[in-house]
Every structure is written in C-alpha cells, then in structure tokens.
C-alpha positions in Angstrom: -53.7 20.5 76.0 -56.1 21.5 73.5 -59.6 22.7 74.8 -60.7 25.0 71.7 -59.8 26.4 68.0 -60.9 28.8 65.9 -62.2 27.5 62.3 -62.9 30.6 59.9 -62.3 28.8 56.5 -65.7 27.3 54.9 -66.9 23.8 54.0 -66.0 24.8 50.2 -62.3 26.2 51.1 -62.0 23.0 53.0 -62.2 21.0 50.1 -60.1 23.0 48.2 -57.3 23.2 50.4 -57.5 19.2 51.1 -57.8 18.6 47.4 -61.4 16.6 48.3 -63.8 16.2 45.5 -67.5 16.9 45.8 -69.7 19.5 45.6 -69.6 22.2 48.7 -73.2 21.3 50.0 -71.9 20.6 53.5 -71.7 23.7 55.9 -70.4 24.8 59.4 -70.8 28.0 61.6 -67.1 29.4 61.3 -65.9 30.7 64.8 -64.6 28.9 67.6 -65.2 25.4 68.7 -65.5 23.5 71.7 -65.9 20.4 73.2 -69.2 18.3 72.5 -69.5 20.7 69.5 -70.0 19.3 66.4 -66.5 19.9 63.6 -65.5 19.2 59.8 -62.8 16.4 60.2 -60.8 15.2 57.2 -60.5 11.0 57.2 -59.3 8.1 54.3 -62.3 6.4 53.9 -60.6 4.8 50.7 -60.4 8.3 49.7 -60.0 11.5 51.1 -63.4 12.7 53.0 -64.4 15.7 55.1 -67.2 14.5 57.3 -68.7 16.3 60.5 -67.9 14.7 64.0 -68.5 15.6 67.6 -65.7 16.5 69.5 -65.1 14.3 72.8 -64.7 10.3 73.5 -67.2 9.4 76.5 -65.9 7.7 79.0 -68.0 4.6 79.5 -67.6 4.1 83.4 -67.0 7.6 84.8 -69.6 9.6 82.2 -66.7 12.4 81.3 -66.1 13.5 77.6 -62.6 13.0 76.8 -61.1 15.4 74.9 -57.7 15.1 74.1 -55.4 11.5 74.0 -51.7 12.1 74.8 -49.0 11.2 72.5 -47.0 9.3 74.8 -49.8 7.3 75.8 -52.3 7.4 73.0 -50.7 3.1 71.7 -51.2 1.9 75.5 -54.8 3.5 76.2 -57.6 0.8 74.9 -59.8 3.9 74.6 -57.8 4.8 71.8 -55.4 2.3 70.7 -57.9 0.8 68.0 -58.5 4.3 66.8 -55.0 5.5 66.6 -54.0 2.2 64.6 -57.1 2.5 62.0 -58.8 5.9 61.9 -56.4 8.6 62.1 -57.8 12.2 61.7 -57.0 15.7 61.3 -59.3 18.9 62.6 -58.8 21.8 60.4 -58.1 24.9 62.4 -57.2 28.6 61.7 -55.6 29.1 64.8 -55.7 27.0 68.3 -55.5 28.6 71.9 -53.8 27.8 75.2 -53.9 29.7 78.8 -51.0 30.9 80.1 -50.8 30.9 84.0 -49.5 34.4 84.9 -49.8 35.8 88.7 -52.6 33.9 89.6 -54.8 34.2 86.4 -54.8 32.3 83.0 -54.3 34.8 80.1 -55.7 33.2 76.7 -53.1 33.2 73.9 -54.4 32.6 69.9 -52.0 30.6 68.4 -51.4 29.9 64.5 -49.2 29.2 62.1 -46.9 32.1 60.1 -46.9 30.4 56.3 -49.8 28.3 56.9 -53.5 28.9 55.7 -54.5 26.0 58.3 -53.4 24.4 60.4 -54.1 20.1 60.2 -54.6 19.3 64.3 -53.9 15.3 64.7 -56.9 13.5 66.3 -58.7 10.2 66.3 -62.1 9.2 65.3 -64.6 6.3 66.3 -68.1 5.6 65.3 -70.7 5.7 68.3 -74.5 5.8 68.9 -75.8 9.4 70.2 -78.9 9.6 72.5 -81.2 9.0 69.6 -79.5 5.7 69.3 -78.1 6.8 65.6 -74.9 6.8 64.5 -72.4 9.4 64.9 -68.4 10.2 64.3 -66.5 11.6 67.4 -63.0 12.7 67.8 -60.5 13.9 70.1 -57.3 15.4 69.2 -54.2 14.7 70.3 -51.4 16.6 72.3 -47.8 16.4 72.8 -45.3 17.9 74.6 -45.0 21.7 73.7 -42.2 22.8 71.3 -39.2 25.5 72.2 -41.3 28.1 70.8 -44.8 27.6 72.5 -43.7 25.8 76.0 -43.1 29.8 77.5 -47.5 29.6 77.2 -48.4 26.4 78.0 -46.1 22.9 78.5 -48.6 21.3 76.1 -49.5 21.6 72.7 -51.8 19.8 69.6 -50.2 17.7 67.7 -49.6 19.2 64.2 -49.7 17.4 60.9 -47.5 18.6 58.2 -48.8 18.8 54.4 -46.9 16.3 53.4 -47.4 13.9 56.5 -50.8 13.9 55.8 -51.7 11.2 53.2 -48.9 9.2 55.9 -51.3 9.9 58.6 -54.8 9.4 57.3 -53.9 6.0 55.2 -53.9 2.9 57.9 -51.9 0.8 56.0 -49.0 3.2 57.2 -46.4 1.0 58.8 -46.5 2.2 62.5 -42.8 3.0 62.8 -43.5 6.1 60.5 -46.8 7.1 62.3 -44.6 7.4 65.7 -42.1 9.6 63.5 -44.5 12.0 63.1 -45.8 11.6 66.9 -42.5 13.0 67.7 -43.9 16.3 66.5 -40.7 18.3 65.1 -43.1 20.2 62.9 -43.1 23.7 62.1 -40.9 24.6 65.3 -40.0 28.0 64.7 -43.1 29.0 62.6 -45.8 29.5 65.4 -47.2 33.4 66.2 -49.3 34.3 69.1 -51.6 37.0 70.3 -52.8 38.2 73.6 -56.7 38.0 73.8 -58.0 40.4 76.1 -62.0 40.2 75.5 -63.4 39.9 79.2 -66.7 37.6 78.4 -64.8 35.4 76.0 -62.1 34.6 78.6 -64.8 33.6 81.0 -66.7 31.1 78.6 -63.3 29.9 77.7 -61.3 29.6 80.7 -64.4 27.8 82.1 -63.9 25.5 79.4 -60.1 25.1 79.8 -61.0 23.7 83.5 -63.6 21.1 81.3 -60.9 19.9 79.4 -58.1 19.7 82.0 -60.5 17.6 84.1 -61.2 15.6 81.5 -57.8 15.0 80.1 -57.1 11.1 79.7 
C-alpha cells in the first residue's frame, strides 16, 4: 500500500522537471504527505498541468477516504473505472514509505529511487464538491504487487511511472492495451534504495496513519 510520501522538490522544480510551462506562482509545504492532505499532481488537461488535489476518494455509503485503488482491480471498481479510463495522474514524490512487520512491531522504511530525482507515483483523479460545496480535484494512487527488490518490506508497492511512460499514461486517448502494459509495473526493478527510520514521534503519527490507510484500502 501507499499511506504517505515525502515531497521536498518545489512548485518551480516541479515544472521544470515535467517540462510544464507557466510561471512558478503555485506553492506547497515540502515534507511529508498524507491522506486528506492537499498534493501537486501532474494531469493532460490538453496539455501538461500541475494542479493541487486532495488525496483520498470518499466513499459515498460507508463515509471512509479511500486511498489507494489496486491494480488488479482498479478496471472492475466503478469507483474508479471512469477515472482510470480518462484522468490518469501521477503524484510527484522524493521518496515513498512502507512498514515492515518485524517481531510484533512495524518498522518504517523510506524508499526512493537510485538514478531518479523523483519519483512519478501512478494515481487517479476526479472532480468533487468539498464541504463548501466548491469544486475540488482528489486523487488516490494506485498499488501493485511489490517487486523482487521491495517485497522483503512490504508485499505491496505504488505503482511507478517511468519518464518515458508518462505522456502514455497521462494522454486518454492511449489505447488501453498499452495502459495495462505499464500496470504490469516492471519498472525500475533493481533501482530502489531504502533506509531505516528510527525517529520515535514520527513512527507514531505515521504508523497511526498506516492503520488509516489499510482500513481504508478498496
């Protein structure tokens, strides 16, 4: 699963790195986000576009925030199907973080990419209406079975988006055949590092969170 990521690049390297024009007006806090926090997404709204969503689907009938959409399941859901066929995301990330289970406590692993300023998480979008009756983006991101590499901390994963998938992913015109290529998630399978965090108060906000998402896991 994917419960948080870290985000350290700002709204101007964002741009930069997703060759997106426009002046860097927008801004975000760097650090880490979570669920029902509010993150830079990059979309193809007939061009490329970096726009600021909340980060959880809620469910209609049981009131929880989904979070993540599984890839194996992500075509069949109709909480996501229209969303996964017309507006594909991806969540720029510095690094992502799993728990792994070990003797009867979950130790928090950061997780990023060796060659790789960012990393492109793959997610969904939809346009809702937020308490004030306004409109507003949300997103969840997807996750797949974990790699070779990774499955050792956790048996799931974010799905990753390659540079060069990415103008594949974001356009909806794509046929669908090569959309579930890049479901299949071969990318960048040797390429991962990870590091022990050890910071007492941070595990507790975040493992508290973990629980969130893995209750609320569709």
């Amino acid at each position: 699963m994917c419960g948080s990521f870290l985000l350290m690049a700002l709204y101007s390297d964002l741009l930069k790195y997703y060759s997106i024009d426009g002046d860097a007006t927008g801004a975000h806090e760097p650090g880490d986000f979570f669920p029902n926090k509010r993150a830079p997404i990059i979309i193809d709204a007939g061009k490329r576009t970096l726009q600021y969503a909340k980060w959880g689907f809620l469910h209609s009938h049981k009131g929880k925030l989904i979070i993540n959409a599984r890839a194996e399941s992500v075509m069949s859901k109709p909480m996501f199907k229209d969303s996964f066929l017309y507006r594909r995301c991806v969540i720029p990330a510095n690094f992502f973080y799993e728990w792994k289970q070990e003797e009867g406590r979950k130790v928090k692993h950061k997780i990023g990419l060796r060659n790789e300023q960012l990393i492109s998480l793959g997610g969904i979008y939809k346009m809702t209406l937020d308490e004030n009756s306004r409109k507003q983006a949300t997103f969840v991101i997807i996750t797949t079975e974990a790699n070779e590499q990774l499955k050792t901390i956790h048996h799931r994963m974010p799905l990753i988006i390659r540079n060069d998938q990415l103008e594949l992913w974001l356009n909806n015109r794509t046929p669908q055949r090569q959309i579930m290529n890049i479901l299949a998630n071969d990318a960048y399978e040797d390429s991962f590092f990870s590091e022990e965090i050890t910071d007492s108060k941070r595990d507790s906000k975040d493992d508290k969170d973990d629980k969130l998402g893995q209750m609320s896991l569709f």
